[in-house]
Biopython code that builds the backbone (N, CA, C, O; Angstrom):
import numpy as np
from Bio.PDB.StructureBuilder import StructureBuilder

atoms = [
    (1, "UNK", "N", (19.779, 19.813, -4.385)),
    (1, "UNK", "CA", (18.973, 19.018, -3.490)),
    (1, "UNK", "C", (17.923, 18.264, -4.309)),
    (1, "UNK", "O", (17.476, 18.831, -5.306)),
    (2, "UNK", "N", (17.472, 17.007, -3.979)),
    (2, "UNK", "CA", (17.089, 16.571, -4.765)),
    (2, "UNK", "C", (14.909, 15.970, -3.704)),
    (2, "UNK", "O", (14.520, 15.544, -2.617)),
    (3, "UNK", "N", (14.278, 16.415, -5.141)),
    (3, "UNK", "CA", (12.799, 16.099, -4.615)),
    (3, "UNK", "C", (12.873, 14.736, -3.749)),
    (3, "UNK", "O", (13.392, 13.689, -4.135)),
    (4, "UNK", "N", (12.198, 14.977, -2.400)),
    (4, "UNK", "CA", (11.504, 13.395, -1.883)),
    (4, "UNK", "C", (10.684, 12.810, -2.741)),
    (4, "UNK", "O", (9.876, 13.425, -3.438)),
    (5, "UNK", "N", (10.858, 11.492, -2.739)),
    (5, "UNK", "CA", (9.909, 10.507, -3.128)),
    (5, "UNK", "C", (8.432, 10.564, -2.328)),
    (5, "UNK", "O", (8.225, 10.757, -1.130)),
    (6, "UNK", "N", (7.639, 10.366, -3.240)),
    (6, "UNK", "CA", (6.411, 10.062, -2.888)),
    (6, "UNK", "C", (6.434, 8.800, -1.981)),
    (6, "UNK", "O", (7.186, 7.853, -2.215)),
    (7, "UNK", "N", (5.440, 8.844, -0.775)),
    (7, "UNK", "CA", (5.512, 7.404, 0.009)),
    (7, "UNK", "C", (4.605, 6.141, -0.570)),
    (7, "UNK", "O", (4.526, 4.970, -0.199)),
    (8, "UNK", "N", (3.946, 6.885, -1.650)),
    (8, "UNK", "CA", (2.719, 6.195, -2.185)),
    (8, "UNK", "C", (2.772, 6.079, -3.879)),
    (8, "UNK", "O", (2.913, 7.096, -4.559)),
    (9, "UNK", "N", (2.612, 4.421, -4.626)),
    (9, "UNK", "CA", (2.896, 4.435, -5.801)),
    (9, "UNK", "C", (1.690, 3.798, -6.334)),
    (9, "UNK", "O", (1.302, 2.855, -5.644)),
    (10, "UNK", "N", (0.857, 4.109, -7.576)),
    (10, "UNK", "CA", (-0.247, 3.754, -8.133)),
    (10, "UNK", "C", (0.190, 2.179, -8.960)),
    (10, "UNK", "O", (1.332, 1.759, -8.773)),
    (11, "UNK", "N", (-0.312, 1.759, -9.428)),
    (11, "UNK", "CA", (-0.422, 0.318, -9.994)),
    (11, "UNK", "C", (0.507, 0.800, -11.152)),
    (11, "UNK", "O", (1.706, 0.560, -11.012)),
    (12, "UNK", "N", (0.025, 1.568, -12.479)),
    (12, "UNK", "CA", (1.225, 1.944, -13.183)),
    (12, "UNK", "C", (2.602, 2.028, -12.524)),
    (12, "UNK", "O", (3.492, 1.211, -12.758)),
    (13, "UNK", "N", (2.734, 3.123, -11.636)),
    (13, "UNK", "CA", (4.060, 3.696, -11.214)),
    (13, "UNK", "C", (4.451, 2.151, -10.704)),
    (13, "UNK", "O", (5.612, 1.834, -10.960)),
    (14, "UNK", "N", (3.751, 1.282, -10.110)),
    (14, "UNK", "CA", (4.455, 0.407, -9.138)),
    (14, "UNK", "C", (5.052, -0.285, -10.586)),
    (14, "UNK", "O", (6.167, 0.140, -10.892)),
    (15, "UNK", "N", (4.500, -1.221, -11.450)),
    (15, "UNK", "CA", (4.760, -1.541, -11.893)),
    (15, "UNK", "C", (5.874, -1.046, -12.996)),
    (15, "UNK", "O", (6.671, -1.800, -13.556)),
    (16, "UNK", "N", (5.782, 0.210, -13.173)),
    (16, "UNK", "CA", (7.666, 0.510, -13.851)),
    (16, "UNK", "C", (8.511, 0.654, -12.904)),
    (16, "UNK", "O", (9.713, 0.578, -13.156)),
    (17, "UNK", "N", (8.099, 0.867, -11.751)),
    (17, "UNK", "CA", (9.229, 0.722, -10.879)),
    (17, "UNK", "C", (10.009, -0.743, -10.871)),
    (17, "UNK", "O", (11.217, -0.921, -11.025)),
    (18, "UNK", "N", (8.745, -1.973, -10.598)),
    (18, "UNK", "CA", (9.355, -2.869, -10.514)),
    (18, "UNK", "C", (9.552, -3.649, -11.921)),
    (18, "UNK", "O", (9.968, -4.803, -11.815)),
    (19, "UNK", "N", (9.320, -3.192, -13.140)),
    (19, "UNK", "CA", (9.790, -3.730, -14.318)),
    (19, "UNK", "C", (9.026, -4.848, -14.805)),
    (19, "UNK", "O", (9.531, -5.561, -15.672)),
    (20, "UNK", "N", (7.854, -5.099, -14.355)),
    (20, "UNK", "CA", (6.576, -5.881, -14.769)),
    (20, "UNK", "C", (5.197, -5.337, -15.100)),
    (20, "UNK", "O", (4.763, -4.246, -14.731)),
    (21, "UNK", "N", (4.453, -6.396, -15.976)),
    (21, "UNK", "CA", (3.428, -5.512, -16.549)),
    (21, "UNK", "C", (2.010, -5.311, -15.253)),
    (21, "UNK", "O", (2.008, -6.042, -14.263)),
    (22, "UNK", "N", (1.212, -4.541, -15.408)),
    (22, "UNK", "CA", (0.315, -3.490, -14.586)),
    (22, "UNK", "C", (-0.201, -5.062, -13.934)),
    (22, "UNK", "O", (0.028, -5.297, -12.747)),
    (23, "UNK", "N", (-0.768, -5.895, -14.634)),
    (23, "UNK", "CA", (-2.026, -7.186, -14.269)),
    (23, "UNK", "C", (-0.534, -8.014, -13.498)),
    (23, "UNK", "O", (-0.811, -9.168, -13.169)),
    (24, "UNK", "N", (0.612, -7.697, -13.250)),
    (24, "UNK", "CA", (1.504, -8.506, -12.391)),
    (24, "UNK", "C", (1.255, -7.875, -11.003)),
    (24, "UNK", "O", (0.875, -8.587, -10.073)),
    (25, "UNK", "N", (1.449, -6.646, -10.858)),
    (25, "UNK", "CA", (1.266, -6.013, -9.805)),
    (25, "UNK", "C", (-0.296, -6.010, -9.122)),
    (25, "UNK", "O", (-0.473, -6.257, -7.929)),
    (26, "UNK", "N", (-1.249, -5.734, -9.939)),
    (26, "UNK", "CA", (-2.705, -6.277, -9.596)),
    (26, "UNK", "C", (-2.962, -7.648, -8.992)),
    (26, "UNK", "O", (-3.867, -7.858, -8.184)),
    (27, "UNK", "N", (-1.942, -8.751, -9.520)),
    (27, "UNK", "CA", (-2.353, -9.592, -9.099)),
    (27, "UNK", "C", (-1.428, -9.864, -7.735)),
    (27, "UNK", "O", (-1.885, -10.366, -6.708)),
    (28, "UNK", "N", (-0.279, -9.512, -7.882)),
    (28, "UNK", "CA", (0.311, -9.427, -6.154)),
    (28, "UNK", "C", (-0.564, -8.986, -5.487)),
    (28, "UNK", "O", (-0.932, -9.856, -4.697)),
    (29, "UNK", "N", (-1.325, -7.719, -5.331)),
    (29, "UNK", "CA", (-1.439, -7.064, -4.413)),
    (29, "UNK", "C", (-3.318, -8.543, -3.813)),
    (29, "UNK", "O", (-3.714, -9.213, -2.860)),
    (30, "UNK", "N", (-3.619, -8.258, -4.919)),
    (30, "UNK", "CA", (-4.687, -9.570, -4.443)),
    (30, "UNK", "C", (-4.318, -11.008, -4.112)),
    (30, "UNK", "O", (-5.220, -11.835, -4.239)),
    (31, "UNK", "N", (-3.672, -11.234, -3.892)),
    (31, "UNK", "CA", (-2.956, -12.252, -3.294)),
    (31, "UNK", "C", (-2.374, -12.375, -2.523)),
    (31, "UNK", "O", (-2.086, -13.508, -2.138)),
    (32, "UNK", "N", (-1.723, -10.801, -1.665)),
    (32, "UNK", "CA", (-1.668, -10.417, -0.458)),
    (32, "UNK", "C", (-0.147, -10.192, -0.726)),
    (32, "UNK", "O", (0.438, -9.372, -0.019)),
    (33, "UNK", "N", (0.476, -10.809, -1.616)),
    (33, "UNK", "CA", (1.970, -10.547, -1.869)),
    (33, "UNK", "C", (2.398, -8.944, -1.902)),
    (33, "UNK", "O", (3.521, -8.529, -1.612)),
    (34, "UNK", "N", (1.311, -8.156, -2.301)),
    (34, "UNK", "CA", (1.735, -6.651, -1.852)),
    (34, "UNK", "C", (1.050, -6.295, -1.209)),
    (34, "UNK", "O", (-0.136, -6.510, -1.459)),
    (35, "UNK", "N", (1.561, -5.280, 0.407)),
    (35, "UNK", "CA", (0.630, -4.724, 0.817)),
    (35, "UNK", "C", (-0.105, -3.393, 0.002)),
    (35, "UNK", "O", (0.642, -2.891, -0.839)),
    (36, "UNK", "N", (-1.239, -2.857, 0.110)),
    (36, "UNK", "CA", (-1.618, -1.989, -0.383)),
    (36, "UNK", "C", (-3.261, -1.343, 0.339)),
    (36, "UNK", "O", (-3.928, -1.790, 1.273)),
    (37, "UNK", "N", (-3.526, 0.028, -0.687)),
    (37, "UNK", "CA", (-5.083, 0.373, -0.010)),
    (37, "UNK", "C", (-5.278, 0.568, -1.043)),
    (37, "UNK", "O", (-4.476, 0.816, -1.944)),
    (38, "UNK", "N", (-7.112, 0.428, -1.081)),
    (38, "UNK", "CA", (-7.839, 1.161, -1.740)),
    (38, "UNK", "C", (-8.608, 1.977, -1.682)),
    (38, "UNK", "O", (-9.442, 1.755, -0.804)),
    (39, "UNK", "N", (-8.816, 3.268, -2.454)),
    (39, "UNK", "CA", (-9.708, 4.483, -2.963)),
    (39, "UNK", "C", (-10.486, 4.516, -3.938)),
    (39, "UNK", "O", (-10.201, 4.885, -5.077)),
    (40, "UNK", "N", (-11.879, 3.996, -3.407)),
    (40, "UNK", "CA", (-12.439, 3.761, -4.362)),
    (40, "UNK", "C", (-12.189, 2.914, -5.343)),
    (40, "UNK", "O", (-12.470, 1.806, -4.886)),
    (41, "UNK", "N", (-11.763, 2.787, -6.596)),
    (41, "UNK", "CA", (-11.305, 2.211, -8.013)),
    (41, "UNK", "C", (-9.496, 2.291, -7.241)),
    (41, "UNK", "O", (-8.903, 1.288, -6.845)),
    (42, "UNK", "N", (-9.148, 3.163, -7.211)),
    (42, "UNK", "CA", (-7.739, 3.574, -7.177)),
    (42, "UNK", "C", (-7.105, 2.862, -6.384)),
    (42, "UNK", "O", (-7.510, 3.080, -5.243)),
    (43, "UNK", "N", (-6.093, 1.915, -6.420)),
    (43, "UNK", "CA", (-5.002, 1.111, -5.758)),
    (43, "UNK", "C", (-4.014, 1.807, -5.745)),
    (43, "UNK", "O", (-3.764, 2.615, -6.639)),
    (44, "UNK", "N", (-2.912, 1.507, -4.204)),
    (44, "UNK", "CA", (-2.270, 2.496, -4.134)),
    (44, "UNK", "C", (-1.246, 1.757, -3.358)),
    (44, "UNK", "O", (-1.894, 1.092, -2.551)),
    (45, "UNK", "N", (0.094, 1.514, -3.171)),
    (45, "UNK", "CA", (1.024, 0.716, -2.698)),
    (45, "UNK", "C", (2.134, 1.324, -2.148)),
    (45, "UNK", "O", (2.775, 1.969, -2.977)),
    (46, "UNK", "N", (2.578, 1.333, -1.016)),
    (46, "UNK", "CA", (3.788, 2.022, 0.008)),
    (46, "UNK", "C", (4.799, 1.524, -1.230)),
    (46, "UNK", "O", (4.787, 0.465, -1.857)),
    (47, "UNK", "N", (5.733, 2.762, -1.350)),
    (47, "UNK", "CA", (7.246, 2.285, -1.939)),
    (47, "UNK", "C", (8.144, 1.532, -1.678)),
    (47, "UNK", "O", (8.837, 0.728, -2.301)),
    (48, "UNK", "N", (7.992, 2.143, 0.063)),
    (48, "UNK", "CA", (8.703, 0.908, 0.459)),
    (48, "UNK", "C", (8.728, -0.790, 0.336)),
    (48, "UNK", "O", (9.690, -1.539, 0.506)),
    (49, "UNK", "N", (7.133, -1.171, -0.070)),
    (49, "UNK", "CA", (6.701, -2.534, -0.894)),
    (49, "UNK", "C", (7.734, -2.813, -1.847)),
    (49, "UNK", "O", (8.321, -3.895, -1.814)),
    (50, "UNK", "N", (8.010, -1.924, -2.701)),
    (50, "UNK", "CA", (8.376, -1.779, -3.764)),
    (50, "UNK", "C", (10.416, -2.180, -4.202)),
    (50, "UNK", "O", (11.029, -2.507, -5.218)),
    (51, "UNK", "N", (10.653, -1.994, -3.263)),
    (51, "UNK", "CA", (11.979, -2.099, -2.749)),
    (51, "UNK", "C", (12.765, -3.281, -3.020)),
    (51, "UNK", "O", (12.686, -4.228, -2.237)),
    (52, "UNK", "N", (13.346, -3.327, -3.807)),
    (52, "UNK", "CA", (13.995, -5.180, -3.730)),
    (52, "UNK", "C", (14.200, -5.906, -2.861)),
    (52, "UNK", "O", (13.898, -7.095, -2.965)),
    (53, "UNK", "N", (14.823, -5.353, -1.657)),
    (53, "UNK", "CA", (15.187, -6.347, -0.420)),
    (53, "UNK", "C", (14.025, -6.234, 0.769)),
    (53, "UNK", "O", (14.172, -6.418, 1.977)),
    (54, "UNK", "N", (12.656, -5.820, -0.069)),
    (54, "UNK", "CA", (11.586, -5.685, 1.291)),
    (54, "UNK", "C", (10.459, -6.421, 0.629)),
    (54, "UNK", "O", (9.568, -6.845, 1.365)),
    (55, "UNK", "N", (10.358, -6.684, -1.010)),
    (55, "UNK", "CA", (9.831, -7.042, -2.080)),
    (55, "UNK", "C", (9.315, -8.587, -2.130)),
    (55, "UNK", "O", (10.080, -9.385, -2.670)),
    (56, "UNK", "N", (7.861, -9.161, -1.519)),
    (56, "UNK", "CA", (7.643, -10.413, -1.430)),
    (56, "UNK", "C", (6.666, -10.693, -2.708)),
    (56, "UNK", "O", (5.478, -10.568, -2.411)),
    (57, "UNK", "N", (6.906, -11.028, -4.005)),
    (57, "UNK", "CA", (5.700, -11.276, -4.844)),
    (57, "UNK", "C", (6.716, -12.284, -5.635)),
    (57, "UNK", "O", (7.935, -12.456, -5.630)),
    (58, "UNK", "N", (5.530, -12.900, -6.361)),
    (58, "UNK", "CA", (6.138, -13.393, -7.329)),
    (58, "UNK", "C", (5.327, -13.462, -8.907)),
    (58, "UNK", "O", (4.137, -13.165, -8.809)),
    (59, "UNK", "N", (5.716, -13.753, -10.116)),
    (59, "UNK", "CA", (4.911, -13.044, -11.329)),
    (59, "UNK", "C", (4.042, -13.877, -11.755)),
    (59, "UNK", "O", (3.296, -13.571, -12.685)),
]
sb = StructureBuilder()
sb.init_structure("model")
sb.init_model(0)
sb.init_chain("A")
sb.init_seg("    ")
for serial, (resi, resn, name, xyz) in enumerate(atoms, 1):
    if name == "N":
        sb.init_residue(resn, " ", resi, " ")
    sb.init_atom(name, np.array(xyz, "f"), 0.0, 1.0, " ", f" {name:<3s}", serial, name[0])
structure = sb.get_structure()
């Protein structure tokens, strides 16, 4: 059986997920191209964002 995924991916994680560097994903998410929250300092992005066929950003 295999572990669930986390529903929630940090700016690193997002960004190896999606195969671009950290300030690509920073700058989607401020530009509204990713949804996301913040904690304090800490940015934090649904996986499902993350997804190729749900995936609106560009680099």
């Amino acid at each position: 059986m295999t572990e669930p995924q986390p529903l929630w991916a940090d700016i690193k994680q997002a960004s190896q997920l999606m195969g671009v560097a950290d300030h690509v994903v920073r700058r989607a998410c401020h530009r509204g191209q990713l949804p996301y929250k913040k904690f304090g300092r800490k940015i934090i992005i649904p996986r499902t964002a993350l997804q190729p066929e749900t995936a609106n950003y560009e680099n």
